[in-house]
C-alpha positions in Angstrom: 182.0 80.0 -26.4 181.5 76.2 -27.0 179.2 74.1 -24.6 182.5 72.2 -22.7 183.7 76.2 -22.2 181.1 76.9 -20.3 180.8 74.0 -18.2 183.9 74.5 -16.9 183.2 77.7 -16.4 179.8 76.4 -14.6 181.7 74.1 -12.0 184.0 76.6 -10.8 181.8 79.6 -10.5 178.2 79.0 -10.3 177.1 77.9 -6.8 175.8 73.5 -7.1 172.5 74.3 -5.6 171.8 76.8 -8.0 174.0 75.0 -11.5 171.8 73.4 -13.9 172.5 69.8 -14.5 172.0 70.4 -18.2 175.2 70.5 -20.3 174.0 72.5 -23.2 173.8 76.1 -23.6 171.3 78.0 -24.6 172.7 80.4 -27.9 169.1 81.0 -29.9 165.8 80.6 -29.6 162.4 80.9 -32.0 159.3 79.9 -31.5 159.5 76.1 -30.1 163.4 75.4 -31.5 166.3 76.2 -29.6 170.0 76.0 -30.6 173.1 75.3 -28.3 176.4 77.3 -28.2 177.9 74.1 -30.3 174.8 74.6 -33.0 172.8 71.7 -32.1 169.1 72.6 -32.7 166.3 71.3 -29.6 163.0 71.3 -29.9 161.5 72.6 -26.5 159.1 70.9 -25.2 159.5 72.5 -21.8 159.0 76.2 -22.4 161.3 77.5 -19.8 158.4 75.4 -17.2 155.5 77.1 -18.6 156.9 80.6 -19.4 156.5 80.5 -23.5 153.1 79.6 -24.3 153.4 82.2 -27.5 156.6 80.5 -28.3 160.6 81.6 -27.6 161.0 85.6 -28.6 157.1 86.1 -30.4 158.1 89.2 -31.9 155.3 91.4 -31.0 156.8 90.9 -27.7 160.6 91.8 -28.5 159.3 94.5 -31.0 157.4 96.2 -27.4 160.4 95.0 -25.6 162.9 96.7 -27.7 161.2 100.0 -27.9 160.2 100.0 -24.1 164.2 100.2 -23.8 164.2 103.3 -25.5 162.1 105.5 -23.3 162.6 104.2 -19.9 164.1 101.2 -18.0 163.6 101.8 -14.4 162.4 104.3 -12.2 161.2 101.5 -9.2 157.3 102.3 -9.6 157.1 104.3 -5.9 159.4 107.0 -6.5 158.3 107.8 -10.4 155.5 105.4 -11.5 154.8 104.8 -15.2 152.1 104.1 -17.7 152.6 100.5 -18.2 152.0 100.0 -14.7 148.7 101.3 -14.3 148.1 99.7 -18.0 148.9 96.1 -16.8 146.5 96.7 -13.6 143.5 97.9 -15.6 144.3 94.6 -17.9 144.9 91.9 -15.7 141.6 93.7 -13.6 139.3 93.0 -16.7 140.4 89.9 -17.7 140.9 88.5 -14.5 137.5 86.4 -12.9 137.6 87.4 -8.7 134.7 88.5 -7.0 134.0 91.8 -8.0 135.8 94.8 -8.8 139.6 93.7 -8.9 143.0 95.5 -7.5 146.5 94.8 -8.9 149.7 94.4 -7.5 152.4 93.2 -9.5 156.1 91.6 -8.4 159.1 89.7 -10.0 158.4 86.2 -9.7 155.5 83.3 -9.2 156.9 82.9 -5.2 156.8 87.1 -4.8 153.2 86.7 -5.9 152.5 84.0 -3.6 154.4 85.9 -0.3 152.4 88.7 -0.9 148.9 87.2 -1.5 149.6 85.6 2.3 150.1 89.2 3.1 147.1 90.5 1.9 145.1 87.9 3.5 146.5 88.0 6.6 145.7 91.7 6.3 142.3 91.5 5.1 141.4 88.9 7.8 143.1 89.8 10.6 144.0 86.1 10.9 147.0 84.0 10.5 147.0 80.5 9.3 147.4 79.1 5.7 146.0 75.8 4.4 147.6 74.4 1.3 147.5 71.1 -0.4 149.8 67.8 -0.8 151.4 67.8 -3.9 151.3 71.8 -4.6 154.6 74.4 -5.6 154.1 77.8 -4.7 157.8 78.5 -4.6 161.7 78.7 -3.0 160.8 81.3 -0.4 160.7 80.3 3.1 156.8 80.9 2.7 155.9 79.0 -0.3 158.7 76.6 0.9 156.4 75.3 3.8 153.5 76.1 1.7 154.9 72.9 -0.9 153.7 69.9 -0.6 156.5 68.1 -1.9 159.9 68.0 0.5 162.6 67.3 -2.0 164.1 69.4 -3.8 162.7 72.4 -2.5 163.2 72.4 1.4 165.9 69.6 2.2 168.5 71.4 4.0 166.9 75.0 4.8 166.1 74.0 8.5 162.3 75.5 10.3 160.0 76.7 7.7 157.6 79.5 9.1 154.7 77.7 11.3 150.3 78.1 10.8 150.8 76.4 7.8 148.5 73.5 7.4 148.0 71.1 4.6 145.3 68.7 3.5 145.1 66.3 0.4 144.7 67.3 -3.3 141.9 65.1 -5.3 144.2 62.5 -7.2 142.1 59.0 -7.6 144.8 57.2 -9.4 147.1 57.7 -6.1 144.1 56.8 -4.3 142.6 60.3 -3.0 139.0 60.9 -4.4 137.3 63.5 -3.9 135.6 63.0 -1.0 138.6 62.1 1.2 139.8 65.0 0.1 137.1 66.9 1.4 136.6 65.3 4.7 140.5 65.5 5.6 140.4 69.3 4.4 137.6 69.7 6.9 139.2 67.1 9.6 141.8 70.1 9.1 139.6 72.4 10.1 139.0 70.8 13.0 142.1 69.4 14.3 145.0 72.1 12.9 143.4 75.1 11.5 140.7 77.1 13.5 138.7 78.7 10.9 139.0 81.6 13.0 142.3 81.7 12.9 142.4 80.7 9.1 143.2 83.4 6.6 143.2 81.7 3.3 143.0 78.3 1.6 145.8 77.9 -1.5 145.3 75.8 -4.1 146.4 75.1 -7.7 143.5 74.4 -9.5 145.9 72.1 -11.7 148.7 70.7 -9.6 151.8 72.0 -11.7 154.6 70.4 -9.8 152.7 68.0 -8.5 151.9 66.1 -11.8 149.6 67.9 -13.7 146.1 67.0 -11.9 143.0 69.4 -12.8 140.8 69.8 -9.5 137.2 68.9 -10.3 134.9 71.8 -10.5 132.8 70.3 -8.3 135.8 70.2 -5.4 136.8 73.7 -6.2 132.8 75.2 -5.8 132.9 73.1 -2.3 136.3 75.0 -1.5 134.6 78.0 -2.2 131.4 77.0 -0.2 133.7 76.3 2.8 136.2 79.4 2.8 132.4 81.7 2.0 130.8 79.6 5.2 133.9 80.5 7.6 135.1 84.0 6.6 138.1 82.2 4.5 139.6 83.7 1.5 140.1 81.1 -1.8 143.6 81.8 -3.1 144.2 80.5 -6.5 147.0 80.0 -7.5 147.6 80.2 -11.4 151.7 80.7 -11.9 152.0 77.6 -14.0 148.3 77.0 -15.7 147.8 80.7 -16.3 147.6 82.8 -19.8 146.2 79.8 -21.9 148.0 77.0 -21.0 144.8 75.0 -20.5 142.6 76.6 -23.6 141.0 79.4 -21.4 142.9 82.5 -19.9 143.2 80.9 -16.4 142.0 77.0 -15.2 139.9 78.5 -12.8 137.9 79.4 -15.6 136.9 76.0 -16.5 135.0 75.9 -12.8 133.0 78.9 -12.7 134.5 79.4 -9.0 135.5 83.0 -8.5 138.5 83.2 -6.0 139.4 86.1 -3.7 143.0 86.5 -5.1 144.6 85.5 -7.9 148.6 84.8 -8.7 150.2 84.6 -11.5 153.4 84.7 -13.4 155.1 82.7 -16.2 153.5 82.9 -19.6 152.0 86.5 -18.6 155.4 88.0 -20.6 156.7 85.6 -22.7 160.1 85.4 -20.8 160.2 88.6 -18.9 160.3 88.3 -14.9 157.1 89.7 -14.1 154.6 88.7 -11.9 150.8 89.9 -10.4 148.9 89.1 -7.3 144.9 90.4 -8.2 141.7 90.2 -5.8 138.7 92.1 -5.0 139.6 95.7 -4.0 138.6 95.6 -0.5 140.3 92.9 0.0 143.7 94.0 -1.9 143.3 98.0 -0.5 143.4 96.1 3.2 147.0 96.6 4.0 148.7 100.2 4.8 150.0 102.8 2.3 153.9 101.3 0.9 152.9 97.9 2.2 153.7 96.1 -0.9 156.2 96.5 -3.3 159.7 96.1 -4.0 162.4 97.7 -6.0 162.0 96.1 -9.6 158.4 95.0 -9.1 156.2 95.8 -12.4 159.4 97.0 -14.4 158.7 98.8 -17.4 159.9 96.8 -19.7 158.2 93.6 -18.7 155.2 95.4 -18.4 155.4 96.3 -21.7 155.8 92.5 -22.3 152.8 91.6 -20.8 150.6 94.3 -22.8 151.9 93.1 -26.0 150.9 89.5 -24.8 148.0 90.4 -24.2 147.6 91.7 -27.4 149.1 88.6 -29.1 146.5 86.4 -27.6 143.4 88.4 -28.9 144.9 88.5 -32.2 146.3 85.4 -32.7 143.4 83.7 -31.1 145.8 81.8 -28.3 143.2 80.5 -26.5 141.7 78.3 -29.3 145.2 77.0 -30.2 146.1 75.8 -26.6 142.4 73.9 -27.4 144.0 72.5 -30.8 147.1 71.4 -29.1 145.3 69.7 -26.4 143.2 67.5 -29.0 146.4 66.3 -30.4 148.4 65.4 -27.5 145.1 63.6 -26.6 144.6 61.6 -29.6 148.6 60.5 -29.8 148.7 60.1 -25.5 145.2 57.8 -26.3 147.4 56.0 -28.8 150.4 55.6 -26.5 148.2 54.1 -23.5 146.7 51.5 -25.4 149.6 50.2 -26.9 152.7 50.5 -24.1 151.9 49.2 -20.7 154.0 51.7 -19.0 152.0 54.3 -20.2 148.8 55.5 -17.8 146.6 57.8 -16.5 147.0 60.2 -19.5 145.3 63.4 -18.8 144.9 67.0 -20.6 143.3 70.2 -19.7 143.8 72.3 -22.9 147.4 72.0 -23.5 148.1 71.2 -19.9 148.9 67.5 -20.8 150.8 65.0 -18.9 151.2 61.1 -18.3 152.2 58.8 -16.0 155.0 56.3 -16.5 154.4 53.0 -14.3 155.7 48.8 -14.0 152.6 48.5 -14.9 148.5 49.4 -15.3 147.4 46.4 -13.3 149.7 47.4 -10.0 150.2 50.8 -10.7 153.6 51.5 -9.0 155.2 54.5 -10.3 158.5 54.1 -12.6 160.6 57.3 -12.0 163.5 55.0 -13.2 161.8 55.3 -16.7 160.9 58.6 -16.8 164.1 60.0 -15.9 165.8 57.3 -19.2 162.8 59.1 -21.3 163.9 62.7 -20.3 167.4 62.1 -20.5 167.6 60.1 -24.0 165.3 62.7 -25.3 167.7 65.6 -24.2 170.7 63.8 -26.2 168.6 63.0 -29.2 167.2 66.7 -29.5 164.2 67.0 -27.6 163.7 69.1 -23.9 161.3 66.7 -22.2 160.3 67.1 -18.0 159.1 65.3 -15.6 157.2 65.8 -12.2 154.8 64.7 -9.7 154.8 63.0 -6.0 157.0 60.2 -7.7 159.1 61.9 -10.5 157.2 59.3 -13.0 155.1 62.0 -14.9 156.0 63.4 -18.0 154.5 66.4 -18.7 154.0 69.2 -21.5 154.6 72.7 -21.8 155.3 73.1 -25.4 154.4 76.8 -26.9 150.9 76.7 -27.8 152.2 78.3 -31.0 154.6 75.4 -31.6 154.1 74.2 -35.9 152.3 71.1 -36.5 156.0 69.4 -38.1 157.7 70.4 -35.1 155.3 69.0 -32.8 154.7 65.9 -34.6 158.9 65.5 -34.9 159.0 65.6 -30.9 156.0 63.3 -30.3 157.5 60.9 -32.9 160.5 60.9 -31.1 158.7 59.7 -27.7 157.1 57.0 -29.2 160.2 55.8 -30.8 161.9 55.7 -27.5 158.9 54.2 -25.7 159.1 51.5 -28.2 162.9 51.1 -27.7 162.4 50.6 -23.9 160.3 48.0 -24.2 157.6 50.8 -22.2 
């Protein structure tokens, strides 16, 4: 079917909350190229948000994919459990950096991940409240809903969101929260909102994904972890978006040396498969009662062989060190693009976790969402998938496969330039 088919078809069946405002269709995919039902090739800059680091259909993964289908497709992993299962747990157990000997549970999706580390903190602590941060996405549950710390989109119109949910402010100097007001208000928190008696767990992205792309400084994350140790708190990290190599080591935690209680994560651990893990120390995960969690599909057999053969991909195609790569280059040509457009600021990378901001300009600082929605949107129509995010829609960020070619790449980042030049940025 043609594009204008299936936007018709779009408006009268698909529900407006849920329709993308997109146009296009996707018909093909490979690597970091994608081509609509009308034949118009795209080169994706976007990644399905940080689900194809190894690139669109990396054929170890549809080769595992493929054959998984063969033997079995479901069972639901309580009444017949399966090798890939258990496989995945041992994996993600190794390779993931909690405190000590690590448990696995795995779900369907970054929010499922999140709702169920809650329950095993609650259930490990006995205790109740939540604290996230401003700026964070956890998710469209109710949960991660009042978990967010950003109203629009996610929570608008949904009425109550579930209470003991407390939020403090994320480090982010160039909006004017250093460090250390971050850590007094988290601890004002403390005092004011969240007993630390009654406090089961602290959430945190240790790079805002959402929220525009901010790393947490090590230094902020160990005092997290000082605070959560000195109060019987458990350190939830949250690693759905900068997980599996996005920011040149497995997960950003990484980077900090911190070691969390539970980890989340979902995304890139399949390369496009809906699959997604919550991991922390065994006591800690074993806390709840036999059947507590689960869920029909959760840890399918056929995205579990997806993530194995992911796994496998990044060993042997030495992942990590290319998400490094990519990050030196996005430096070097975001370095470029500060210094000669004045809308341009506050360019920052973590690996290949890159963003910038958009602004009127450096001296004042007020954020242009105006532009970086004409960025995203010319892009789109000249051939490029562009996003953007943060507090005040004026980031642009980029979630490219870390696999993407060096023309392709360079063909996309020419293109921004061009248009930054054409708006007079």
């Amino acid at each position: 079917m043609t594009n204008a088919e299936l936007n018709e078809l779009k408006q009268r069946y698909v529900a407006s909350g849920a329709a993308s405002p997109a146009v296009e269709f996707a018909a093909r995919a490979e690597n970091a190229e994608l081509w609509d039902e009308d034949g118009k090739r795209f080169i994706d800059f976007a990644g399905g948000i940080g689900v194809l680091n190894i690139g669109h259909r990396h054929p170890k993964v549809v080769e595992a994919v493929k054959a998984q289908l063969d033997r079995v497709m479901h069972t639901c992993q309580t009444v017949m459990p399966y090798e890939g299962y258990v496989r995945v747990a041992q994996k993600l157990s190794e390779v993931t950096p909690v405190r000590g000997h690590a448990k696995v549970m795995l779900a369907n999706s970054g929010a499922e991940a999140l709702e169920n580390a809650v329950k095993v903190a609650r259930a490990a602590t006995g205790r109740s409240s939540v604290i996230c941060f401003t700026g964070g996405y956890h998710g469209r549950t109710f949960m991660t809903m009042a978990m967010n710390g950003k109203v629009a989109p996610y929570r608008n119109d949904f009425g109550p969101m579930p209470g003991q949910v407390y939020r403090a402010p994320y480090p982010v100097p160039s909006i004017g929260v250093s460090e250390e007001e971050a850590l007094r208000h988290l601890k004002m928190v403390l005092k004011t909102d969240a007993n630390p008696s009654d406090t089961a767990a602290i959430v945190i992205e240790p790079v805002l994904g959402e929220g525009g792309f901010h790393a947490a400084p090590a230094s902020f994350l160990k005092a997290l972890r000082e605070i959560c140790d000195e109060h019987g708190i458990l350190l939830i990290v949250d690693e759905v978006q900068s997980g599996f190599g996005r920011t040149g080591k497995l997960f950003a935690i990484e980077h900090s040396g911190v070691e969390p209680d539970i980890m989340t994560m979902a995304k890139s651990m399949a390369d496009g498969m809906p699959i997604s893990a919550v991991v922390g120390t065994d006591k800690v995960m074993d806390a709840s009662g036999g059947n507590s969690l689960g869920g029909t599909y959760t840890g399918s057999p056929v995205s579990c062989a997806a993530v194995l053969a992911v796994l496998e991909v990044f060993e042997e195609e030495r992942i990590l060190e290319q998400s490094q790569a990519l990050g030196e280059k996005l430096k070097v040509r975001f370095d470029k693009w500060q210094q000669d457009y004045a809308s341009v600021a506050n360019a920052r990378n973590l690996g290949a976790m890159a963003a910038f901001d958009l602004v009127s300009d450096k001296k004042s600082g007020v954020p242009n969402a105006e532009l970086a929605g004409k960025l995203c949107k010319t892009a789109r129509e000249r051939g490029l998938i562009l996003l953007s995010c943060g507090l005040y829609a004026n980031t642009i960020r980029f979630l490219m496969p870390v696999t993407i070619g060096d023309d392709v790449l360079e063909e996309g980042l020419d293109l921004i330039e061009s248009m930054l030049s054409e708006f007079g940025a």
